[in-house]
N, C-alpha and C positions, 0 to 999 in steps of 0.2 A: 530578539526572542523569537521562538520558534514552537511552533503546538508539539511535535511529535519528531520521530526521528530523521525518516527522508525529510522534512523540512528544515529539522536543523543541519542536514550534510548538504543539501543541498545552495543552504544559505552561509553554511561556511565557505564552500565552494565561490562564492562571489562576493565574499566581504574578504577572505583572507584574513590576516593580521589585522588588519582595522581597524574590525571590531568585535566584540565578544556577543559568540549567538550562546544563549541560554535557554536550555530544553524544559517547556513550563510541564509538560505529563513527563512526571518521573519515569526513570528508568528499570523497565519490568511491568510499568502497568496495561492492561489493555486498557488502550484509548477507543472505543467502542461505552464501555463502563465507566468514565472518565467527567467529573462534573466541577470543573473549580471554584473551588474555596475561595473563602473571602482573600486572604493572602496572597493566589492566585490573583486574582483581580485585580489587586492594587499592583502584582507584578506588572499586569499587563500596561494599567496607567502611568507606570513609572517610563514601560519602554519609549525608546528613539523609535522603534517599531516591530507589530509582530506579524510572523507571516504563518499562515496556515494552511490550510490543503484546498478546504471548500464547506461553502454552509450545510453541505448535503452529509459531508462527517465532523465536523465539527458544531455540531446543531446549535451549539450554545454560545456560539460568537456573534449572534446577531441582536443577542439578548445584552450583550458585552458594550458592541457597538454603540450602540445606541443613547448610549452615555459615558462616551467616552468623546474626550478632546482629539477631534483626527488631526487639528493640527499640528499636537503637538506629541500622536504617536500615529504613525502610518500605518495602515491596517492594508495585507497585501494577501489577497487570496490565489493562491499558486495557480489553481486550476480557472482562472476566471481567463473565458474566450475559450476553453477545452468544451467539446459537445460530450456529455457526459451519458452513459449508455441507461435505457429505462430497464429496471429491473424485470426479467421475466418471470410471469407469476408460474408458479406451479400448485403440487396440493400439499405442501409441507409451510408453515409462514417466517419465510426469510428477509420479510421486508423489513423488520423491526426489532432490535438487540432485546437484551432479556431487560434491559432500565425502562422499555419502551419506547426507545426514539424510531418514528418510524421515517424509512429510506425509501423513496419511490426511484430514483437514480441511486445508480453504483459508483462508489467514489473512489474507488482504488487503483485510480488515473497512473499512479507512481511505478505501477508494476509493469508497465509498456517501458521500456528504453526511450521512444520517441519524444512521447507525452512527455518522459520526465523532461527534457531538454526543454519542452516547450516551459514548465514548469520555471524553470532555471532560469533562464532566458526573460518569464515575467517578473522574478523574485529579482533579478540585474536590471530591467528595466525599470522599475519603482524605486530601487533604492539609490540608483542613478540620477533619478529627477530629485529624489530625496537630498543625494549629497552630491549633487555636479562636480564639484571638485574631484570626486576620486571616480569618477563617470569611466574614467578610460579605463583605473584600472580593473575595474569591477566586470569590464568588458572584457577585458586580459584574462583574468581567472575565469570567470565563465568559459569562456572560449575553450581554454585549456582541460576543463571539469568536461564537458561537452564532448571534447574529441574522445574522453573518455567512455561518456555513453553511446555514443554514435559507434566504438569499439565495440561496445557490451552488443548492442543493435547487430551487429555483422555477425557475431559469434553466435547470436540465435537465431538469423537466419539462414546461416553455414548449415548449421545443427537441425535444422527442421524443414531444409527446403526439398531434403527426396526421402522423408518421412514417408513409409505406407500409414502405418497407424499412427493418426493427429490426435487422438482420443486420450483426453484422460481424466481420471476421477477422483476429487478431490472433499475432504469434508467439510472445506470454509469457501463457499462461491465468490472467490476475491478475485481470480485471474484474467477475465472475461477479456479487459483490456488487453493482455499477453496475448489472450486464447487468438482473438481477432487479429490482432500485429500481424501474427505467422502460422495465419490460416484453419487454427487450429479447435477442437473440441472439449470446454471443460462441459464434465458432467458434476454437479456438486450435491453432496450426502444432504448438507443444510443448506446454505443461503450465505447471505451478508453476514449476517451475526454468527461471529466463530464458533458461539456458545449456541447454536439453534439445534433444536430437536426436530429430527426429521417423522413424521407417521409412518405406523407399520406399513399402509400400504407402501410410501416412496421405499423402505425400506426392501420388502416382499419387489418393488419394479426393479430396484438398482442393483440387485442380488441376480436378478434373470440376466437386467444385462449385460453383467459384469463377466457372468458362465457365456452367454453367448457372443459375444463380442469378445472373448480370450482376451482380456484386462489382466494385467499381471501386476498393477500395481494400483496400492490407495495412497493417497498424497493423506498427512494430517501438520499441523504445526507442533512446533515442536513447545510452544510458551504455553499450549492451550493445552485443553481435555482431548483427548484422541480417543476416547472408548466408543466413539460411535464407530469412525474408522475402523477401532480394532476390533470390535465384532463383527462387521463387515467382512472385513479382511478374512478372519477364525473362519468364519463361514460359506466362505469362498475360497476357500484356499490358496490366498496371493500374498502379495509383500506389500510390508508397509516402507514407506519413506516421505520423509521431509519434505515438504515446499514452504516457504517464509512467504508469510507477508509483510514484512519487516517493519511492522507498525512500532514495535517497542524493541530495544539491543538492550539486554541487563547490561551495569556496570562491567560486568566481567566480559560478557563479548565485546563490549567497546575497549578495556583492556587487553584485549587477547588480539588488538589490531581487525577486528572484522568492522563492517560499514556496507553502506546500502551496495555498492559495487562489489562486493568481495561476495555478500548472501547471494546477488542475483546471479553471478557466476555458479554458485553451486546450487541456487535453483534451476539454472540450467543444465547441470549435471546429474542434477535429480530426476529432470522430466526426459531425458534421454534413456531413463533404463523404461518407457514406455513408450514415447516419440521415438518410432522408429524405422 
């Protein structure tokens, strides 16, 4: 079992055929707003094991743990040994979703190419000790998944390495990891929490320096609310497009063949009409 989506592609990527990874936060919901049900629960005590991102987004696995038999299901946090980045304070409050959970670190480790490999790499090493017997080939599939992102890795830094303008502005502060990879500037409308309201003043600053700084585009998601984006945008006169955080693929995008490689590819295509 698997909390969310990069976790579950991720963990398919190194189980293969095997074994069956099951997505416990349905598909379409933000997992930001996301609190499991008693059902939920007993999911998770039935698992051989579940693997999750990190206590810093997943707030409520600790709560899980803690009564839960680890011997008899493996509890694997993707991002553990990942130094996680501390959230920068501004004057708008991005630290803490609208349920309340509050974030002092940024978890959105998945969005970096690198990270995720490291990610991958911990989710094959645990489930290796877990099942030695298929140890090799867990290693095999990893390996293979990996040369994929290591691909994805090159293709954004093909794309971004004689960039003038690294700058760009988005309405969900998720990218930071990205931003840093390859060198680059996110400005963000809200914070961590997709759903944050920004104050007029950030709103009256990000409007100055959107005109003076010739920004020609606002990133928003396409699962979420975009009206902050969009009157930004109205009122500056630029263009809106997409950036994923691919925390949740409805049914239909996972039928339509899309996955965490496929999004980040055309999030790379997205930040190219202002990476430039």
């Amino acid at each position: 079992m698997a909390t969310f989506y990069p976790m579950v592609e991720f963990t398919k990527a190194v189980v293969g055929e095997i074994g069956e990874v099951e997505l416990l936060i349905p598909a379409g919901t933000e997992p930001h707003d996301y609190e499991p049900s008693a059902k939920d629960v007993a999911k998770i005590h039935d698992a051989d094991a579940v693997v999750y991102n990190s206590q810093v987004f997943e707030t409520w696995m600790n709560d899980i743990k803690s009564n839960l038999d680890v011997t008899q299901t493996n509890v694997i946090e993707a991002s553990e040994g990942i130094e996680l980045l501390a959230i920068e304070e501004t004057d708008h409050p991005e630290a803490s979703d609208e349920d309340g959970h509050l974030h002092s670190q940024d978890p959105h480790v998945w969005l970096d190419p690198i990270l995720a490999i490291e990610q991958v790499r911990q989710i094959q090493s645990s489930l290796s000790e877990q099942f030695p017997e298929h140890a090799s080939l867990f290693k095999e599939q990893s390996e293979s998944y990996i040369k994929e992102l290591e691909a994805l890795d090159q293709a954004y830094q093909t794309a971004t390495a004689q960039a003038k303008n690294r700058t760009f502005v988005t309405q969900h502060g998720a990218f930071s990891y990205l931003a840093k990879r390859y060198n680059l500037t996110q400005v963000a409308i809200t914070g961590i929490a997709s759903e944050g309201e920004p104050t007029p003043s950030r709103l009256a600053t990000l409007k100055t320096f959107i005109q003076d700084n010739a920004i020609n585009v606002i990133y928003f998601e396409e699962n979420t609310s975009g009206k902050v984006a969009q009157t930004l945008a109205k009122e500056t006169g630029v263009k809106l497009s997409v950036l994923a955080t691919i925390e949740s693929l409805t049914k239909e995008q996972q039928a339509n063949g899309e996955s965490y490689l496929s999004m980040m590819k055309e999030n790379l295509e997205a930040l190219t009409l202002s990476i430039q």
